[in-house]
VOPA-82798 format. One record per residue (C-alpha): x, y, z; residue in one letter. Coordinates in steps of 0.05 Angstrom, whole numbers, padded with zeros to 5 digits. Layout:
// VOPA-82798
<r><x>X</x><y>Y</y><z>Z</z><resn>A</resn></r>
...
//
This chain:
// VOPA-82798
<r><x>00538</x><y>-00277</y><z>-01348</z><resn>X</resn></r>
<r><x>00588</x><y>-00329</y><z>-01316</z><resn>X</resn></r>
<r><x>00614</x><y>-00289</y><z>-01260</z><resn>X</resn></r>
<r><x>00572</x><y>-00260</y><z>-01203</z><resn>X</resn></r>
<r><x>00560</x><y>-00182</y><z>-01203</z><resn>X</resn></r>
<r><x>00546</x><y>-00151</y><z>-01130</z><resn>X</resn></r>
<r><x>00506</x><y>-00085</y><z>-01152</z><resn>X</resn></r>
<r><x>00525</x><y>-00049</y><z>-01093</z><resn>X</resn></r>
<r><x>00608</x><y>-00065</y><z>-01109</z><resn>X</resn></r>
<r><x>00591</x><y>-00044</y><z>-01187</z><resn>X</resn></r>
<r><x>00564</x><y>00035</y><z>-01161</z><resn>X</resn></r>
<r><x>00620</x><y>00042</y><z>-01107</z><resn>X</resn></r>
<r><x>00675</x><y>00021</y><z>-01159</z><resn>X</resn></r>
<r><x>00640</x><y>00070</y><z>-01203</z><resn>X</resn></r>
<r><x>00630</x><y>00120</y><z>-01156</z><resn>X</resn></r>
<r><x>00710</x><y>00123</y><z>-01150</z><resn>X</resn></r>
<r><x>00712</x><y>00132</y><z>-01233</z><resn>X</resn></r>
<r><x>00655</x><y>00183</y><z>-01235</z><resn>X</resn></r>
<r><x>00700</x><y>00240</y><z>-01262</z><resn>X</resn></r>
<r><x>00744</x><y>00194</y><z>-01305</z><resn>X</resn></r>
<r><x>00717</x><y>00223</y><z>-01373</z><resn>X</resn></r>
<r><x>00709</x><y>00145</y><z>-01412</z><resn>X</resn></r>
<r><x>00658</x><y>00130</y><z>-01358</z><resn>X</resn></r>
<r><x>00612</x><y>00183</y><z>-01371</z><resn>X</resn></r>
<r><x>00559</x><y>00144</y><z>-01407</z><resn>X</resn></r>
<r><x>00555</x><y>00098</y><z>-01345</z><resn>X</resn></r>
<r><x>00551</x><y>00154</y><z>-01295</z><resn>X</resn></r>
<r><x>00496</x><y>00179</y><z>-01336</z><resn>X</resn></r>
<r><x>00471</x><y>00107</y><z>-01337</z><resn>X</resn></r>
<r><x>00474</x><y>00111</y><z>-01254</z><resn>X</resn></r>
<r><x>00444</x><y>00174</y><z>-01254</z><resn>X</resn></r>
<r><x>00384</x><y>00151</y><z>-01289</z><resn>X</resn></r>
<r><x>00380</x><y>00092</y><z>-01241</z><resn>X</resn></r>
<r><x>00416</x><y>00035</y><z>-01285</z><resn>X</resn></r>
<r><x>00471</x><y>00000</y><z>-01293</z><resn>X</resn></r>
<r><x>00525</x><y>00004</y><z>-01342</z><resn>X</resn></r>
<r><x>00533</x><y>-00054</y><z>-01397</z><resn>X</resn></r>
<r><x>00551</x><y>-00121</y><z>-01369</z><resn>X</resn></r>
<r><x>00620</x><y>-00122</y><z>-01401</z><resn>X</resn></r>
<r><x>00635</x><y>-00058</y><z>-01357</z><resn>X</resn></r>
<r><x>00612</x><y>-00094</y><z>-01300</z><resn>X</resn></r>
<r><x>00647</x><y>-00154</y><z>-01306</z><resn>X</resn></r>
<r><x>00709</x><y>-00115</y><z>-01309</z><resn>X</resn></r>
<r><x>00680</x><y>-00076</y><z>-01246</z><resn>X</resn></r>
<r><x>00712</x><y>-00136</y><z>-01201</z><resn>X</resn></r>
<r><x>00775</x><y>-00114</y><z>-01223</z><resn>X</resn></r>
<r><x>00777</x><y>-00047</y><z>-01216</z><resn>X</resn></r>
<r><x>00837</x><y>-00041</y><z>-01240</z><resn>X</resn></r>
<r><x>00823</x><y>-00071</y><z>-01304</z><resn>X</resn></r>
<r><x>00763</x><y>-00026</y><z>-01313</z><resn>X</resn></r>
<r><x>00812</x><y>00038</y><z>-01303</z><resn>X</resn></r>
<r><x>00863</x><y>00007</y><z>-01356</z><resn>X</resn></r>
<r><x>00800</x><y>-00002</y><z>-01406</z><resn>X</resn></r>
<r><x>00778</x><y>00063</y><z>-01393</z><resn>X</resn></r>
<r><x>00852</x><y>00099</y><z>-01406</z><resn>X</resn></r>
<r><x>00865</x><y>00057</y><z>-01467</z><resn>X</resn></r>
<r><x>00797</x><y>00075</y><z>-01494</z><resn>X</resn></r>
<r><x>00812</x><y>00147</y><z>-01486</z><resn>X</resn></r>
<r><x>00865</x><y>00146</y><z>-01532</z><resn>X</resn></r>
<r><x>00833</x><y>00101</y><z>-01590</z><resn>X</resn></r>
<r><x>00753</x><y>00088</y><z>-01578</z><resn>X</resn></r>
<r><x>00714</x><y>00138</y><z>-01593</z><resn>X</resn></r>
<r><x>00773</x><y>00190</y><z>-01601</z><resn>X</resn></r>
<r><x>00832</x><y>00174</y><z>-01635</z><resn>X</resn></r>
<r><x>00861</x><y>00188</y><z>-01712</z><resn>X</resn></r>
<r><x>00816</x><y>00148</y><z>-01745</z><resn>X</resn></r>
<r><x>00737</x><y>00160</y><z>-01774</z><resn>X</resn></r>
<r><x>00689</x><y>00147</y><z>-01723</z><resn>X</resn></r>
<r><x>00651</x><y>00109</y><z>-01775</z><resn>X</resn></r>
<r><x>00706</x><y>00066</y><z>-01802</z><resn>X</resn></r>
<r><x>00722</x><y>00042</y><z>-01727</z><resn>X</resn></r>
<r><x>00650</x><y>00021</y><z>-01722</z><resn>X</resn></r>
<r><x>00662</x><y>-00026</y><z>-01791</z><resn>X</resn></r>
<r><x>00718</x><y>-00058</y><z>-01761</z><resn>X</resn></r>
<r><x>00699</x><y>-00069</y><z>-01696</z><resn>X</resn></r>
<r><x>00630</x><y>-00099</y><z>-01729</z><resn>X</resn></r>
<r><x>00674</x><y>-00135</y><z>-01779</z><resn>X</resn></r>
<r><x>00720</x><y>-00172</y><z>-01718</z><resn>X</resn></r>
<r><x>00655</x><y>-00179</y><z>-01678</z><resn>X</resn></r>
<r><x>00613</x><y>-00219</y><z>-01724</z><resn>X</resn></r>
<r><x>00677</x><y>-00268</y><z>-01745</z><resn>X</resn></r>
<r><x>00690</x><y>-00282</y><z>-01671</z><resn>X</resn></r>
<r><x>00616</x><y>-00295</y><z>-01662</z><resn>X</resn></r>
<r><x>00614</x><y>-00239</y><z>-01600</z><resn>X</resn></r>
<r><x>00542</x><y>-00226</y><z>-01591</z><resn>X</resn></r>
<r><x>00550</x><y>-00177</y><z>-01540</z><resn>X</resn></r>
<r><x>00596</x><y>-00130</y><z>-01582</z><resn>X</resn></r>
<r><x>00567</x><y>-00147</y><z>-01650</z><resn>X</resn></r>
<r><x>00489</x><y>-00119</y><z>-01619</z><resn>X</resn></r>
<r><x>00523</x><y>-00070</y><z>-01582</z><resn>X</resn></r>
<r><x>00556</x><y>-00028</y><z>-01635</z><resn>X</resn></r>
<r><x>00501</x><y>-00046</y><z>-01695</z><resn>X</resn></r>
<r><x>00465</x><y>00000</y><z>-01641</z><resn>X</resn></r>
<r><x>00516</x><y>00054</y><z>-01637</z><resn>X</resn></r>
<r><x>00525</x><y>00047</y><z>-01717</z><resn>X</resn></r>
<r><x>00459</x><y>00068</y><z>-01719</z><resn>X</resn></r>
<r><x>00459</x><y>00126</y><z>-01665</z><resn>X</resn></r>
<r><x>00521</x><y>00160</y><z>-01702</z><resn>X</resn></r>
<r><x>00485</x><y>00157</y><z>-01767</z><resn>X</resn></r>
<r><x>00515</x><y>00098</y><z>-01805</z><resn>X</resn></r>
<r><x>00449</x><y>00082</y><z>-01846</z><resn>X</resn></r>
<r><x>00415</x><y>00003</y><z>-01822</z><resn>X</resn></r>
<r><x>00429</x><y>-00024</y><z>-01908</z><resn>X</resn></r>
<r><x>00491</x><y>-00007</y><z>-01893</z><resn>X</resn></r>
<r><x>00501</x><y>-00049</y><z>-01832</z><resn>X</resn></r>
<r><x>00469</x><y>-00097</y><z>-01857</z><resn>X</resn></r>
<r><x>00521</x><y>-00108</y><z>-01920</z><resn>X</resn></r>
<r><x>00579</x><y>-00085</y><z>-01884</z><resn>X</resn></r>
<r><x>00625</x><y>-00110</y><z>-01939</z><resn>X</resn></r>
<r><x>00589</x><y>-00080</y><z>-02000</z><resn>X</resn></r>
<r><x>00632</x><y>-00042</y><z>-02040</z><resn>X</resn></r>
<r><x>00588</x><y>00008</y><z>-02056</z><resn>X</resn></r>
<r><x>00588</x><y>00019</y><z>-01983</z><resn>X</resn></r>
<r><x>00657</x><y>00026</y><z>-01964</z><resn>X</resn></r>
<r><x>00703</x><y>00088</y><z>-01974</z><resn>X</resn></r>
<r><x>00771</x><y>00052</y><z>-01994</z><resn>X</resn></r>
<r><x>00810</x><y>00072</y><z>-01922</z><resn>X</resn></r>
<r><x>00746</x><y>00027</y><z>-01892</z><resn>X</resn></r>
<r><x>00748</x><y>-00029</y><z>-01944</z><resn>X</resn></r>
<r><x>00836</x><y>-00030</y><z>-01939</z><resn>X</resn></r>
<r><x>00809</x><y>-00033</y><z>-01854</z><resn>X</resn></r>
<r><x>00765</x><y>-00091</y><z>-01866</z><resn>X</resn></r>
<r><x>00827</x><y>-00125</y><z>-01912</z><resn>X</resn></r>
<r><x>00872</x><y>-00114</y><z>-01859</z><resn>X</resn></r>
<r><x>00822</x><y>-00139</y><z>-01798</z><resn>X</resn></r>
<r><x>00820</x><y>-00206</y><z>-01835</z><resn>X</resn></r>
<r><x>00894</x><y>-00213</y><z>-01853</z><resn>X</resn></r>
<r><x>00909</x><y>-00195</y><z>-01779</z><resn>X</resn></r>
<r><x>00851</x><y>-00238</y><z>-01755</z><resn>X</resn></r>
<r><x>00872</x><y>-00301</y><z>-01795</z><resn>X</resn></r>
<r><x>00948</x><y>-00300</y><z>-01777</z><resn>X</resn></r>
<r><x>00975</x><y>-00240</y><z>-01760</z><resn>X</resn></r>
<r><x>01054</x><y>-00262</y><z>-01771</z><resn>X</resn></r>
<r><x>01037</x><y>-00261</y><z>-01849</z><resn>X</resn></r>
<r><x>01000</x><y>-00194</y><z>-01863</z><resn>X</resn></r>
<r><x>01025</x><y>-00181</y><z>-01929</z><resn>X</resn></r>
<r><x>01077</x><y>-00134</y><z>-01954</z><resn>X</resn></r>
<r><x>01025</x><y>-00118</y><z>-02014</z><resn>X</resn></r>
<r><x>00973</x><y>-00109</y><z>-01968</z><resn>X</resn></r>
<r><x>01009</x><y>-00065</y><z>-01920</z><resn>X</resn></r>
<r><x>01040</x><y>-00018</y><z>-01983</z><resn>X</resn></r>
<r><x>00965</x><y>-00007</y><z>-02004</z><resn>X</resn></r>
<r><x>00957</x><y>00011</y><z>-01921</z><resn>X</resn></r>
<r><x>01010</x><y>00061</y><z>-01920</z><resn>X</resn></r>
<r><x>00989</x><y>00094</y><z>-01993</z><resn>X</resn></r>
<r><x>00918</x><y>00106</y><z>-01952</z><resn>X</resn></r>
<r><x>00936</x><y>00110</y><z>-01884</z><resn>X</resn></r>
<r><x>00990</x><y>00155</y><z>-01843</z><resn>X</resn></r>
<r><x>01042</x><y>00111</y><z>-01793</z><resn>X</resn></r>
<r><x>01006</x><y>00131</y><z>-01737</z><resn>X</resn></r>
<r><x>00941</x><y>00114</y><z>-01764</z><resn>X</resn></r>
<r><x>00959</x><y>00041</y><z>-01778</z><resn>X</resn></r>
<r><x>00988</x><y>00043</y><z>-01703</z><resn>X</resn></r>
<r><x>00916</x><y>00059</y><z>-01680</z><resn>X</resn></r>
<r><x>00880</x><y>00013</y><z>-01728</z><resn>X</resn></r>
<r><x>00932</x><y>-00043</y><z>-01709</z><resn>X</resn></r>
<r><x>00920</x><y>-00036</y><z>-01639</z><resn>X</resn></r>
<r><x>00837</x><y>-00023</y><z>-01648</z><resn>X</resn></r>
<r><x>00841</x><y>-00086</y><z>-01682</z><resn>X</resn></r>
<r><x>00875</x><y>-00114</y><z>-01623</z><resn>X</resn></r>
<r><x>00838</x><y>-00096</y><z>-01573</z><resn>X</resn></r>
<r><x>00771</x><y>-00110</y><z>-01605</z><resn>X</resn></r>
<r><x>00791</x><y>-00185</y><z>-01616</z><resn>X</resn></r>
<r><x>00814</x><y>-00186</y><z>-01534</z><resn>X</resn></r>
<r><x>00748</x><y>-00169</y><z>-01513</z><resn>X</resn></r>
<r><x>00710</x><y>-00204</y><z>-01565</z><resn>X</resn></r>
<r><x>00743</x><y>-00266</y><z>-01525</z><resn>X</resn></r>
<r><x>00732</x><y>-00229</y><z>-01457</z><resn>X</resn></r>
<r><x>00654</x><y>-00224</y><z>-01475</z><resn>X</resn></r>
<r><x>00651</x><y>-00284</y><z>-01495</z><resn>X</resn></r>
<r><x>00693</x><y>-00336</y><z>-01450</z><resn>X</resn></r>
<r><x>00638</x><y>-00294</y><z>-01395</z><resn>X</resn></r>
<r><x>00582</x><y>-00299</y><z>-01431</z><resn>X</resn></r>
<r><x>00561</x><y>-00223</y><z>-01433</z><resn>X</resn></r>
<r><x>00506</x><y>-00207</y><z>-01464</z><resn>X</resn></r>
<r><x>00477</x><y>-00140</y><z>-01497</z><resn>X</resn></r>
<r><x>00415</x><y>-00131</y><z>-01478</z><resn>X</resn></r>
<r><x>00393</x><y>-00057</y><z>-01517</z><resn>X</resn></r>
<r><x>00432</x><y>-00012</y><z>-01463</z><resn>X</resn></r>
<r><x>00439</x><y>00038</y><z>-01514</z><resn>X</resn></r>
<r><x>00385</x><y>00080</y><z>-01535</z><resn>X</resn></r>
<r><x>00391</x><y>00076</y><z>-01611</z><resn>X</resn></r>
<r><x>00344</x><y>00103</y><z>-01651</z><resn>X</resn></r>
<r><x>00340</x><y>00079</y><z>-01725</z><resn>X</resn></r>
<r><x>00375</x><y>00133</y><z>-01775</z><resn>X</resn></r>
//
């Protein structure tokens, strides 16, 4: 990782989140004498970036409208185009732990593996990845036959916000390095 991480500053800013409810999986990470994932504690010197992550991923990641599992296939799907290692490892892993069978990670974009709200997901992802000013009306009819306002909202913004900290991972250098305990399903 490019920027210097104080272990002592990463528990105390912790310690201050310990009730906030996205941080759970790091206070259990504490509690069992780790640390939490190095993109969590390269937002730790700014705490109050860390806090923002945390509420925003409240709302969309892992709650939220949409399928746990089709999240997963588009946060996969924006990881591997923007070459993130850190998130591409990291949710393979949690793929796996919430049950989403390894063939099916491995061929993400097999038909015959996709429900049609995740394979309209993956469409969108790359028409919003490749230039988002032209998604197309077509493309966006077939969203709204499949997908309520508010979903699109969500996946819109999941979209977003998985590309941002593709770039954050990667402009730093995280890496993933198995912090998850994911057994194969």
């Amino acid at each position: 990782m490019r920027v210097n991480i104080d272990p002592k500053a990463v528990r105390q800013v912790f310690e201050d989140l310990k009730d906030h409810p996205a941080f759970k999986e790091s206070k259990a990470l504490f509690e069992a004498g780790k640390m939490p994932v190095e993109m969590l504690q390269a937002m730790s010197l700014r705490p109050e970036i860390l806090k923002a992550f945390g509420e925003t991923g409240i709302g969309i990641y892992p709650g939220g409208l949409l399928e746990r599992p089709l999240k997963e296939k588009v946060i996969l799907k924006s990881s591997q185009e923007n070459q993130c290692q850190f998130c591409t490892s990291s949710h393979r892993a949690i793929m796996r732990m919430i049950g989403i069978p390894q063939l099916q990670i491995d061929q993400l974009e097999a038909p015959s593996n996709l429900t049609n709200r995740e394979e309209l997901a993956l469409k969108y992802t790359e028409a919003m990845m490749k230039d988002s000013n032209r998604v197309s009306d077509a493309l966006f009819t077939e969203l709204k036959a499949n997908f309520s306002d508010e979903e699109i909202v969500e996946l819109t913004f999941l979209i977003g916000l998985i590309n941002l900290l593709n770039m954050f991972n990667n402009a730093l250098q995280v890496t993933y390095r198995d912090d998850y305990t994911a057994k194969q399903v």
